[in-house]
Biopython code that builds the backbone (N, CA, C, O; Angstrom):
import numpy as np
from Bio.PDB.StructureBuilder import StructureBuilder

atoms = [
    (1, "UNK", "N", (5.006, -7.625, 10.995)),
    (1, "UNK", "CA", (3.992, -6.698, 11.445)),
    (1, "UNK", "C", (4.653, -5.528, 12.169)),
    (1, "UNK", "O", (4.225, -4.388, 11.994)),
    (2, "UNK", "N", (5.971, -5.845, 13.203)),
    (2, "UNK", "CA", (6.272, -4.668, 13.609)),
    (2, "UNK", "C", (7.406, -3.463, 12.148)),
    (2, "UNK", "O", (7.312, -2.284, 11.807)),
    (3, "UNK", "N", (7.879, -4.051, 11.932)),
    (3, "UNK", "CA", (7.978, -3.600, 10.806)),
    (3, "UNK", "C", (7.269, -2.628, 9.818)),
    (3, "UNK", "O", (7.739, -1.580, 9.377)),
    (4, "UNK", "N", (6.377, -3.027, 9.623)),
    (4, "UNK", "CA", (4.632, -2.164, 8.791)),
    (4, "UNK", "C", (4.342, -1.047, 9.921)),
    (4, "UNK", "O", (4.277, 0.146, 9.626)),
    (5, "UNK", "N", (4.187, -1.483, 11.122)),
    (5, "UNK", "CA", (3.584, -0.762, 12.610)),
    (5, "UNK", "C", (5.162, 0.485, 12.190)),
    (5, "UNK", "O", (5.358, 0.819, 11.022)),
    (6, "UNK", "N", (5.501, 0.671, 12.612)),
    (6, "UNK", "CA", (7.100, 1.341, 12.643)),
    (6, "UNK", "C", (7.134, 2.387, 11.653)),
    (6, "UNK", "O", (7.140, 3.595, 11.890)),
    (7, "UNK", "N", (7.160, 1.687, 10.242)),
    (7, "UNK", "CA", (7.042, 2.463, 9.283)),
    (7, "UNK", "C", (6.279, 3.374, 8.864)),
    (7, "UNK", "O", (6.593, 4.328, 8.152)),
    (8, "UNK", "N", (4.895, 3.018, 9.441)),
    (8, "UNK", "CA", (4.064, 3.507, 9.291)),
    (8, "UNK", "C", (3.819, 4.653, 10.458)),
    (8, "UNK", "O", (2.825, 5.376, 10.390)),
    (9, "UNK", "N", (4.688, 4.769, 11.430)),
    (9, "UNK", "CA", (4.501, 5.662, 12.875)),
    (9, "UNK", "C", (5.748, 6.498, 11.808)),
    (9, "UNK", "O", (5.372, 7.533, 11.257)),
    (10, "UNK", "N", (7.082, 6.048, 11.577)),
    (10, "UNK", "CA", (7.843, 7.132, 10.916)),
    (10, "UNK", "C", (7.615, 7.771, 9.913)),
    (10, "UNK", "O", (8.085, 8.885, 9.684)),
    (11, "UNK", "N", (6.799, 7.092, 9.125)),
    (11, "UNK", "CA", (6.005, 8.314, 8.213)),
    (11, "UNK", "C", (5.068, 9.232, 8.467)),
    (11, "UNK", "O", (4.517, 9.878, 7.576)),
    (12, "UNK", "N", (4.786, 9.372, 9.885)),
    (12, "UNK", "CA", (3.375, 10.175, 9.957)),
    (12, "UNK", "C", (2.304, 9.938, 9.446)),
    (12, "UNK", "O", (1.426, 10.788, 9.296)),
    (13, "UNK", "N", (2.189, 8.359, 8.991)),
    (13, "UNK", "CA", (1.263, 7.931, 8.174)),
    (13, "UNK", "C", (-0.308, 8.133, 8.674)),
    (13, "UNK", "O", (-1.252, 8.220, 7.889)),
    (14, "UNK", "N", (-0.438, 8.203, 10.348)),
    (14, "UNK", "CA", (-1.683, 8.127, 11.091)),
    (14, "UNK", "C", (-1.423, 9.241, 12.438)),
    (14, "UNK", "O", (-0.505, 10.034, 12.649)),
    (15, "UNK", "N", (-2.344, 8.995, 13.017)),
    (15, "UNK", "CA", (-2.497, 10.073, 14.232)),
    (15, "UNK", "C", (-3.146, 9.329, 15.554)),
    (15, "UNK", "O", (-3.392, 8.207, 15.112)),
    (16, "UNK", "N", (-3.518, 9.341, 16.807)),
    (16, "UNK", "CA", (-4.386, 8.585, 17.215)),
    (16, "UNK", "C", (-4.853, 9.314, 17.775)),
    (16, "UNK", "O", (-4.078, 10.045, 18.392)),
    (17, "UNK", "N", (-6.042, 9.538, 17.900)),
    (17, "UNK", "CA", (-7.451, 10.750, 17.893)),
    (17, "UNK", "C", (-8.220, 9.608, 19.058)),
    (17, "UNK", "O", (-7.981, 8.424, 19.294)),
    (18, "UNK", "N", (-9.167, 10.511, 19.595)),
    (18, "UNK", "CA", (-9.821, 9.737, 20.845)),
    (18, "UNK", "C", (-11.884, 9.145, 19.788)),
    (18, "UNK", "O", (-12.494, 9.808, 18.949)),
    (19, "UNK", "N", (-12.082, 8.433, 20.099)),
    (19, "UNK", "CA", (-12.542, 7.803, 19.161)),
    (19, "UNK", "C", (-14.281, 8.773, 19.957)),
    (19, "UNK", "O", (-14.407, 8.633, 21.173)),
    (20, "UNK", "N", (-15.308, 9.553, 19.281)),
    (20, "UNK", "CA", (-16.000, 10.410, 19.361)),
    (20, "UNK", "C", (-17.558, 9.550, 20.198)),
    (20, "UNK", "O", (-17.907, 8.508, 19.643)),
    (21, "UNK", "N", (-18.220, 9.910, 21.189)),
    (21, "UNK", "CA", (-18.880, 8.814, 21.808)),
    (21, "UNK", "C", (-20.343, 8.694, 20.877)),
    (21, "UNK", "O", (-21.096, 9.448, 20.261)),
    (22, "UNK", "N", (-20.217, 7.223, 21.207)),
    (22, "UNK", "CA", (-21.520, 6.481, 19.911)),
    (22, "UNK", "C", (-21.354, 6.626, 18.765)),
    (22, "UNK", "O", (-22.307, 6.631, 17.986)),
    (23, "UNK", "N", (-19.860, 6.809, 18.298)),
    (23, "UNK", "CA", (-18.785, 6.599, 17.193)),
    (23, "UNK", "C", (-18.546, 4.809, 17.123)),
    (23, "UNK", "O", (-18.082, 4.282, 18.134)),
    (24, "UNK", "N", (-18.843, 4.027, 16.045)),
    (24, "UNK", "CA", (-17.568, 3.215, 16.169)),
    (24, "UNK", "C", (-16.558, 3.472, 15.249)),
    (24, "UNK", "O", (-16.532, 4.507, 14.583)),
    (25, "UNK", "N", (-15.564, 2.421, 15.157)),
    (25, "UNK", "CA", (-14.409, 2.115, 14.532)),
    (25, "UNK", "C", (-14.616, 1.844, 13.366)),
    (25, "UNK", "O", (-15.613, 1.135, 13.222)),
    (26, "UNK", "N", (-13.752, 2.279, 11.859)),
    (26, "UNK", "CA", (-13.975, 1.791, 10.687)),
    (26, "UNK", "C", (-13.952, 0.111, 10.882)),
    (26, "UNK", "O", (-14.750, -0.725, 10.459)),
    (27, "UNK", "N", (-12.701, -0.058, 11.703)),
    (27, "UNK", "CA", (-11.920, -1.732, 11.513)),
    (27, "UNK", "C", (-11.210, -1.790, 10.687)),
    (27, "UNK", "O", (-11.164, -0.951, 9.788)),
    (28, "UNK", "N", (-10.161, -3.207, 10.802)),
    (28, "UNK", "CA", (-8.777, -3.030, 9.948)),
    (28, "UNK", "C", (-9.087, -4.739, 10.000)),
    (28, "UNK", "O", (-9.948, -5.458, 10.507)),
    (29, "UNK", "N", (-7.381, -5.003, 8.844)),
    (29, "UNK", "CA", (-7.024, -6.246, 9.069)),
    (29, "UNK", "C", (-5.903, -6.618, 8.686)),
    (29, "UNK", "O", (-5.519, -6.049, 7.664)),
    (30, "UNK", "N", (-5.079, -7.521, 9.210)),
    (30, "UNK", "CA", (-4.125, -8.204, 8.369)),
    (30, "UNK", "C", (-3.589, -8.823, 7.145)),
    (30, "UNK", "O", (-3.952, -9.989, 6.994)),
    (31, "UNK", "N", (-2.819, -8.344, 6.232)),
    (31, "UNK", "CA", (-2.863, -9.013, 5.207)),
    (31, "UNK", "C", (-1.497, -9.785, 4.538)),
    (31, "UNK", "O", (-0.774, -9.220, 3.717)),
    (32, "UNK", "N", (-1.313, -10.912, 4.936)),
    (32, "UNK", "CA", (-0.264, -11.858, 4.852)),
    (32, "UNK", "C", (0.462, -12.071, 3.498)),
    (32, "UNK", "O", (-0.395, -12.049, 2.614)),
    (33, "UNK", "N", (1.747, -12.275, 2.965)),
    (33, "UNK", "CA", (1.674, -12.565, 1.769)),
    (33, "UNK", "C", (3.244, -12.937, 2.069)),
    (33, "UNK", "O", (3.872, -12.230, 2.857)),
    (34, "UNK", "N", (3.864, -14.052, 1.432)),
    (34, "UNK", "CA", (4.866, -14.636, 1.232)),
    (34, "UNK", "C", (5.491, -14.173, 0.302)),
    (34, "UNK", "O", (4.647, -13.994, -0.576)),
    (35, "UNK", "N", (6.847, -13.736, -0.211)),
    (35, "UNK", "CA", (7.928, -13.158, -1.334)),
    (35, "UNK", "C", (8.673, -13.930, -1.666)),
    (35, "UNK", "O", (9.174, -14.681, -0.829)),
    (36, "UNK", "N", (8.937, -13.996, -2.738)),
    (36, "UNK", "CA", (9.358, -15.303, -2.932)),
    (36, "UNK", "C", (10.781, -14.382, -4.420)),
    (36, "UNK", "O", (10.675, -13.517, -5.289)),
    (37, "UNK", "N", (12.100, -15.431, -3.805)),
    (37, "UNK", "CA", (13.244, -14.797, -4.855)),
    (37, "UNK", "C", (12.551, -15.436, -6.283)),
    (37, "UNK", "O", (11.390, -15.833, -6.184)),
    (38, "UNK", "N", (13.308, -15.555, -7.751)),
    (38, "UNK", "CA", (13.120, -15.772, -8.687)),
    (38, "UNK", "C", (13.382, -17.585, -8.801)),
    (38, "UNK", "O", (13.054, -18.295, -9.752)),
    (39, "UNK", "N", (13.955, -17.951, -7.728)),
    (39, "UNK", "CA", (14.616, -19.002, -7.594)),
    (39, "UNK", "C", (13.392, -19.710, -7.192)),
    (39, "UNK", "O", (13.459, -20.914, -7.436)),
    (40, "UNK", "N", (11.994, -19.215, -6.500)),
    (40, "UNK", "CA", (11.062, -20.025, -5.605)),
    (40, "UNK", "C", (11.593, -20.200, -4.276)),
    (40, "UNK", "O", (10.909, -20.737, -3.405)),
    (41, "UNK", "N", (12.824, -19.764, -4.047)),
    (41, "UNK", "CA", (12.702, -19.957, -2.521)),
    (41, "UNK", "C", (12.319, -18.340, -2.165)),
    (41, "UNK", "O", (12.464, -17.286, -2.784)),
    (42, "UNK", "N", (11.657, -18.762, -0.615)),
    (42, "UNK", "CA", (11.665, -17.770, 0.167)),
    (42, "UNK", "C", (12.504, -16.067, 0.438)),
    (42, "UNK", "O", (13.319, -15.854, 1.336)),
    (43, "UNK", "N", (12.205, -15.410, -0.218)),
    (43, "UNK", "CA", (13.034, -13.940, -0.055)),
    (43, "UNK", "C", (12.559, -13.308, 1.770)),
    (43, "UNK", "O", (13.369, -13.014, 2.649)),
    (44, "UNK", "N", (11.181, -13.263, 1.861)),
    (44, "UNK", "CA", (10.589, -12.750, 2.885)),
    (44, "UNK", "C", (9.103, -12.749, 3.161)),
    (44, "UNK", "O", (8.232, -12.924, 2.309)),
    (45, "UNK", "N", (8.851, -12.458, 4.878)),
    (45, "UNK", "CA", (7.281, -12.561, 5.023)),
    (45, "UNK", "C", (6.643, -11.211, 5.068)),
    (45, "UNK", "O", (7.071, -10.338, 5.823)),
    (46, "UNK", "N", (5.625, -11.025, 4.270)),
    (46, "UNK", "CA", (5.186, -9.608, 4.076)),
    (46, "UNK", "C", (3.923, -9.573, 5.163)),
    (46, "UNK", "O", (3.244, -10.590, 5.307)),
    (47, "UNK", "N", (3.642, -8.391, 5.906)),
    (47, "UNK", "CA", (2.549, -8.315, 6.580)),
    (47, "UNK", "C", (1.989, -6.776, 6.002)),
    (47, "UNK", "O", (2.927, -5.982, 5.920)),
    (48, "UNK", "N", (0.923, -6.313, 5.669)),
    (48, "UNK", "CA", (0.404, -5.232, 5.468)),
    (48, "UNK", "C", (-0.815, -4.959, 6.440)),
    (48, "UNK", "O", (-1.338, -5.827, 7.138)),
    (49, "UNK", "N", (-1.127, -3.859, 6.396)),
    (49, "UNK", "CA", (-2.344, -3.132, 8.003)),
    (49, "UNK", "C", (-3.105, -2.576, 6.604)),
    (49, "UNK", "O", (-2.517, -1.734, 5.925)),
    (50, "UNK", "N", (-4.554, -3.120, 6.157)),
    (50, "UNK", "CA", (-5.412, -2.348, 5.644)),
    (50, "UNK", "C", (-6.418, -2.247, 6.612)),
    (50, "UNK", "O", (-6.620, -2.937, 7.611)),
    (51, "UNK", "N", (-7.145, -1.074, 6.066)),
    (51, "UNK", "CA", (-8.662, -0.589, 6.603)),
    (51, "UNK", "C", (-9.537, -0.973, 5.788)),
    (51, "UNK", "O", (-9.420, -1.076, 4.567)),
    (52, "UNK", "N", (-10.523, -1.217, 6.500)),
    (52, "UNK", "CA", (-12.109, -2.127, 5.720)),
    (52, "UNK", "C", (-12.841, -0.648, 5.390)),
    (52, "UNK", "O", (-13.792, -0.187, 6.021)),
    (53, "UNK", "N", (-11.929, 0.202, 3.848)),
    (53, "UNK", "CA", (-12.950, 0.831, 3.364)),
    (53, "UNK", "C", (-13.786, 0.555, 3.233)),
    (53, "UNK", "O", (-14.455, 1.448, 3.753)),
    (54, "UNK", "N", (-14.729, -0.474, 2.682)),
    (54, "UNK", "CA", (-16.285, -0.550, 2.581)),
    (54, "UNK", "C", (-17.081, -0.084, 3.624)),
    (54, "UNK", "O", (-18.253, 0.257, 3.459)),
    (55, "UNK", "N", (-16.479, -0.054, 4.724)),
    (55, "UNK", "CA", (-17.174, 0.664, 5.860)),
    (55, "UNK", "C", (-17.315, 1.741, 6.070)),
    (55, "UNK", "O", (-18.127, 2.011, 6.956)),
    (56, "UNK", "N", (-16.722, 2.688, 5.486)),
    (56, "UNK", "CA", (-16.495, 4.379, 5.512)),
    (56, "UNK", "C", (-17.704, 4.715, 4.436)),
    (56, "UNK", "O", (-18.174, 4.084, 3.489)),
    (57, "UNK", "N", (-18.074, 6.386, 5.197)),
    (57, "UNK", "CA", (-19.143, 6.749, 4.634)),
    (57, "UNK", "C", (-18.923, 7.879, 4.550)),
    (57, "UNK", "O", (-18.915, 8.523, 5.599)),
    (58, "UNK", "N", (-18.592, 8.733, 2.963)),
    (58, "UNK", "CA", (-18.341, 10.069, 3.339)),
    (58, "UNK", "C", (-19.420, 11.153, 3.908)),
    (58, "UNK", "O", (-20.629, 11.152, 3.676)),
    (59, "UNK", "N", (-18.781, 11.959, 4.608)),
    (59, "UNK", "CA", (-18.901, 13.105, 5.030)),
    (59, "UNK", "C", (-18.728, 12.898, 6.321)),
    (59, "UNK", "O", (-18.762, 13.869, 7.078)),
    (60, "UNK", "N", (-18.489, 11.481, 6.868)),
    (60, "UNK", "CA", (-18.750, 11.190, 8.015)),
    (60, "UNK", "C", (-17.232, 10.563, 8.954)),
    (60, "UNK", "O", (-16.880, 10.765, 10.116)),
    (61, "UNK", "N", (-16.654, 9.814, 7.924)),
    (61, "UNK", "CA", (-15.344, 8.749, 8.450)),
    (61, "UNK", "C", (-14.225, 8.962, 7.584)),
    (61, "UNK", "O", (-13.145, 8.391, 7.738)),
    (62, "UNK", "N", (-14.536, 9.973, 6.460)),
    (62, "UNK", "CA", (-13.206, 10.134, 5.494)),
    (62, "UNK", "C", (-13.637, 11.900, 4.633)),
    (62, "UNK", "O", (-14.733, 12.391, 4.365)),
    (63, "UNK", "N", (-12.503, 12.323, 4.463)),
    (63, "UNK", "CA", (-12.753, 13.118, 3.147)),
    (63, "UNK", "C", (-12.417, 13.003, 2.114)),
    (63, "UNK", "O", (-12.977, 13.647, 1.227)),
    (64, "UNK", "N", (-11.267, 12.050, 1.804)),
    (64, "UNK", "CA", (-10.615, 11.568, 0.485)),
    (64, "UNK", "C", (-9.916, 10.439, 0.812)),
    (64, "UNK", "O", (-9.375, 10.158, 1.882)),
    (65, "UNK", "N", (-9.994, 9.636, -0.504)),
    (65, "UNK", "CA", (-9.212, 8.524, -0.487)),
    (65, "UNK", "C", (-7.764, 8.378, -1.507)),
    (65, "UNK", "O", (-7.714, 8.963, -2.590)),
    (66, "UNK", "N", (-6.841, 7.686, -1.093)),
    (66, "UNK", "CA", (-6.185, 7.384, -2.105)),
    (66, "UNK", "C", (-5.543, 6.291, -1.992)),
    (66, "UNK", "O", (-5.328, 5.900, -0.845)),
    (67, "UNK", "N", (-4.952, 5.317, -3.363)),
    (67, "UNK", "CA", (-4.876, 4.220, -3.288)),
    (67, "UNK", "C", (-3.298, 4.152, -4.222)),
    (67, "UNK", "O", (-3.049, 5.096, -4.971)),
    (68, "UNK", "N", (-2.481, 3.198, -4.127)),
    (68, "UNK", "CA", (-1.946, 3.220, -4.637)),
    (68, "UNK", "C", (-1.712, 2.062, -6.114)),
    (68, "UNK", "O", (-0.902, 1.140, -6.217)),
    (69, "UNK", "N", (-2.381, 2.371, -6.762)),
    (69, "UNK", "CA", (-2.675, 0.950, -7.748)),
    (69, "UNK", "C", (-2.711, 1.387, -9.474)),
    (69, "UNK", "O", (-2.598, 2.533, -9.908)),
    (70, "UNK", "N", (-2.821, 0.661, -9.944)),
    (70, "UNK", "CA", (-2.527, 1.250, -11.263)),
    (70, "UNK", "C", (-3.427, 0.091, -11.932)),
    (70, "UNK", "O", (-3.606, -0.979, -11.350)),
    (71, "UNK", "N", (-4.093, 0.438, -13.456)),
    (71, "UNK", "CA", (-4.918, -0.668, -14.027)),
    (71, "UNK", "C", (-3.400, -1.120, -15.282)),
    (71, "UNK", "O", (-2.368, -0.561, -15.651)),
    (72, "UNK", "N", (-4.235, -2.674, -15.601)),
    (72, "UNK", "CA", (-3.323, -3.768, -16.058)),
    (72, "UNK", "C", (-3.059, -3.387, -17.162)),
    (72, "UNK", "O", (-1.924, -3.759, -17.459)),
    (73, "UNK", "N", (-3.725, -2.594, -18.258)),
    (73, "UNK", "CA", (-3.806, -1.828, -19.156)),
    (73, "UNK", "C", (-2.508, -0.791, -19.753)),
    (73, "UNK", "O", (-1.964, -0.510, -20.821)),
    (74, "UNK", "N", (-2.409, -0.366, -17.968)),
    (74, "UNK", "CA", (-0.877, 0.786, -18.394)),
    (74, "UNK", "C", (0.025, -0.132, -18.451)),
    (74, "UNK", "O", (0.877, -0.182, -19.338)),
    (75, "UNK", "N", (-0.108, -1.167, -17.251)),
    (75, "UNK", "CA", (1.353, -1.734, -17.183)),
    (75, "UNK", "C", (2.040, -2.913, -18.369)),
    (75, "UNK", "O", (3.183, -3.369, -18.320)),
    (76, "UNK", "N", (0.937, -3.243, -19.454)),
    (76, "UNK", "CA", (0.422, -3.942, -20.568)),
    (76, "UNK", "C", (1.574, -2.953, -21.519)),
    (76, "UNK", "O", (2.735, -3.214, -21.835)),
    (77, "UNK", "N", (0.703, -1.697, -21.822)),
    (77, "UNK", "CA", (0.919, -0.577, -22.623)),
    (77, "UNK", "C", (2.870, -0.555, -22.524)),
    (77, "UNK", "O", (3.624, -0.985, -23.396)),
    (78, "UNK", "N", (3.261, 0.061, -21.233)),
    (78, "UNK", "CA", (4.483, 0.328, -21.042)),
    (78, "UNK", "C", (5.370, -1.279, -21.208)),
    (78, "UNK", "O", (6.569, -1.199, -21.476)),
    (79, "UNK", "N", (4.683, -2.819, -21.025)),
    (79, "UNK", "CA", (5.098, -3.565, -21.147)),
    (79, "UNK", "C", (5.789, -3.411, -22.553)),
    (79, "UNK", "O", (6.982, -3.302, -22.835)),
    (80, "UNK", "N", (4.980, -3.428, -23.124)),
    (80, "UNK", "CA", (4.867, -3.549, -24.845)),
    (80, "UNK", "C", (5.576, -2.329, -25.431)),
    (80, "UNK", "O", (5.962, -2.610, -26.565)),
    (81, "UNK", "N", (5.905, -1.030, -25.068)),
    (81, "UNK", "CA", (6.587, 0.342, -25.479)),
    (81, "UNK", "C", (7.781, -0.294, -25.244)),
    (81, "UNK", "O", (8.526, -0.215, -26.220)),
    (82, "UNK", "N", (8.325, -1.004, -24.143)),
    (82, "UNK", "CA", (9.424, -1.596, -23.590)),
    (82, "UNK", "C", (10.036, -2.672, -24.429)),
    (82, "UNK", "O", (11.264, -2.681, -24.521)),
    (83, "UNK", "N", (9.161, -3.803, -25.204)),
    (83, "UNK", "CA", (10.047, -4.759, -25.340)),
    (83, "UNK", "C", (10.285, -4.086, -26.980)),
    (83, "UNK", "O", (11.367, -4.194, -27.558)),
    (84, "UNK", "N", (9.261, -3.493, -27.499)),
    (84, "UNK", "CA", (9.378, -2.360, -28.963)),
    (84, "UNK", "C", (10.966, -2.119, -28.807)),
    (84, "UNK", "O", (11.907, -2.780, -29.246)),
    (85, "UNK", "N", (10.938, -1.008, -28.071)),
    (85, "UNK", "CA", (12.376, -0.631, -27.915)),
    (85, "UNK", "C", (13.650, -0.962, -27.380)),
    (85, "UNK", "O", (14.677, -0.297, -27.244)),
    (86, "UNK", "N", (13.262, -2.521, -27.015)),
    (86, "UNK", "CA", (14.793, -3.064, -26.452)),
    (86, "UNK", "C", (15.078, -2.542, -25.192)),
    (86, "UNK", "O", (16.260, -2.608, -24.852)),
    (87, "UNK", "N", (14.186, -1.977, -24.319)),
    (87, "UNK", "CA", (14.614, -1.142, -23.185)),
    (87, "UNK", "C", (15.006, -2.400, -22.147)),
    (87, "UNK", "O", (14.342, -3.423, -22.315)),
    (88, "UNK", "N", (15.689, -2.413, -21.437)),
    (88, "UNK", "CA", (16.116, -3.183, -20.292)),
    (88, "UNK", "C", (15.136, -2.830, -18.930)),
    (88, "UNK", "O", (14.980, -1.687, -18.502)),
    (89, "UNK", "N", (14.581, -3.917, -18.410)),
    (89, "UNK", "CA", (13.795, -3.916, -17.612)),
    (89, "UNK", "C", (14.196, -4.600, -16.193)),
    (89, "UNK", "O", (14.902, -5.599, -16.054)),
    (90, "UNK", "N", (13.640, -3.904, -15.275)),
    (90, "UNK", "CA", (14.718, -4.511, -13.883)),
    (90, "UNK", "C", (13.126, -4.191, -12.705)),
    (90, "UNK", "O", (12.452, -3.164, -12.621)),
    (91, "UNK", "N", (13.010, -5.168, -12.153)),
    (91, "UNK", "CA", (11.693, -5.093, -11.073)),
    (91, "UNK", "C", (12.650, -5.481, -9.965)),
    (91, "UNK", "O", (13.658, -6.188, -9.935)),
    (92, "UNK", "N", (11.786, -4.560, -8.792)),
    (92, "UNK", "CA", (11.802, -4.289, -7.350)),
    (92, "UNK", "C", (10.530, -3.919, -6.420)),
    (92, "UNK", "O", (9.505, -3.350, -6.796)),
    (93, "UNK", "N", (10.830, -4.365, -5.149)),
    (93, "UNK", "CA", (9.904, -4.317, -4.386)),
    (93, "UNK", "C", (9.982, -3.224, -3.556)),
    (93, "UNK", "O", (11.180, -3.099, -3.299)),
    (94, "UNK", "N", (9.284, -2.271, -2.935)),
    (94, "UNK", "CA", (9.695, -1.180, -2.311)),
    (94, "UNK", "C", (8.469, -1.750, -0.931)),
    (94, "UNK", "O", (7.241, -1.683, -0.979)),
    (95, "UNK", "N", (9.433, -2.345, 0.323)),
    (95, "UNK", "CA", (8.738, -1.931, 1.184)),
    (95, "UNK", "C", (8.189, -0.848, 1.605)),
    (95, "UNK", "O", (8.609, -0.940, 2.758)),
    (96, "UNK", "N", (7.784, -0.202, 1.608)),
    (96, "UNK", "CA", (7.095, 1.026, 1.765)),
    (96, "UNK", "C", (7.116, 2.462, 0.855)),
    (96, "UNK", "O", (8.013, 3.274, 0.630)),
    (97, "UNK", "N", (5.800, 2.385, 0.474)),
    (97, "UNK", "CA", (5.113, 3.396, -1.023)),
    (97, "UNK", "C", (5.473, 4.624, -0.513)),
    (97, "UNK", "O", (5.686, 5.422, -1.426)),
    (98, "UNK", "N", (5.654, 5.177, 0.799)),
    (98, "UNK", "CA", (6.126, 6.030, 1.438)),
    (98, "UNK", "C", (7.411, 6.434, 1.576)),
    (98, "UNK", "O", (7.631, 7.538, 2.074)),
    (99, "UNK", "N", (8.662, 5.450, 1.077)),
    (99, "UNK", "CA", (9.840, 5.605, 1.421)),
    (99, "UNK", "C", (10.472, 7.155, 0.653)),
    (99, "UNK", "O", (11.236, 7.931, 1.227)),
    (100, "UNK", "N", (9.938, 7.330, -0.735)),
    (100, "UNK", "CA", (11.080, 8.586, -1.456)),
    (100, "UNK", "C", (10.163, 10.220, -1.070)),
    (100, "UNK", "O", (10.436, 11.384, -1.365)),
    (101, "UNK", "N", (9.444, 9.835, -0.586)),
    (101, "UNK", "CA", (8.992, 11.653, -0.037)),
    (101, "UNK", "C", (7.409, 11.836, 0.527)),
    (101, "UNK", "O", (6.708, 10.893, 0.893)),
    (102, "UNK", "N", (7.191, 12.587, 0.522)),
    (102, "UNK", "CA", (5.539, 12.915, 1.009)),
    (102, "UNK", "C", (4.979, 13.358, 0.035)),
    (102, "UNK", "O", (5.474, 14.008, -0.885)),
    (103, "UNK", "N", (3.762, 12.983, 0.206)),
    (103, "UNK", "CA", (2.804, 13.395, -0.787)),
    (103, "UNK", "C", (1.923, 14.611, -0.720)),
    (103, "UNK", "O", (1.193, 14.472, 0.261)),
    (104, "UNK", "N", (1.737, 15.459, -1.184)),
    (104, "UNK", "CA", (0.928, 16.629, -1.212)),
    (104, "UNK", "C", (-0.406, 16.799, -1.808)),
    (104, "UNK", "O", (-1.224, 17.710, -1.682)),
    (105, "UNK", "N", (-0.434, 15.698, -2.492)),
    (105, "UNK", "CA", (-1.948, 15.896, -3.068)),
    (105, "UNK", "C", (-3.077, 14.272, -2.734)),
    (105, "UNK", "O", (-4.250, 14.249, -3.105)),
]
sb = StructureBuilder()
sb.init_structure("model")
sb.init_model(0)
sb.init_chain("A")
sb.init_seg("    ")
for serial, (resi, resn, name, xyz) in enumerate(atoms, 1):
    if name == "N":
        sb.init_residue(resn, " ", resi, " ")
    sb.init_atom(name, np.array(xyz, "f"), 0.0, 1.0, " ", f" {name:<3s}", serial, name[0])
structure = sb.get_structure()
């Protein structure tokens, strides 16, 4: 968790703003997940900080959202372009979606 907390202060990921009176809070939560090497043992413990979008209401608690996710479809598609062509395939985990630059849009 401090880890996520950290990363997320060195990216400029958030701000902390004084919360507006008879405002509440969207709310957040923890989200746990175990990593595991190819072997089944233990690589590492993952902690992630989401926000309970369902609670946001635009015009009011957000102006845009963005997510970082992709449907099963592409990754199907490029699966299959991949094994077509013999391409060599190599997976990694990137603690943080933030690490190679900022985003502008």
């Amino acid at each position: 968790m401090k880890e996520e907390i950290q990363a997320l202060e060195d990216n400029g990921t958030w701000t902390t703003e004084d919360l507006p009176s008879r405002k509440k809070t969207i709310g957040y939560k923890w989200i746990y997940k175990i990593k595991y090497n190819s072997d089944g043992s233990i690589e590492r413990h993952k902690a992630r900080l989401v926000i309970h979008g369902n609670r946001q209401v635009e015009g009011i608690n957000y102006n845009e959202t963005f997510v970082h996710t992709t449907k099963m479809v592409i990754v199907r598609t490029f699966l299959a372009i991949a094994a077509a062509k013999n391409f060599q395939l190599h997976q990694m985990d990137v603690r943080n979606v933030f690490l190679h630059g900022d985003l502008e849009e």
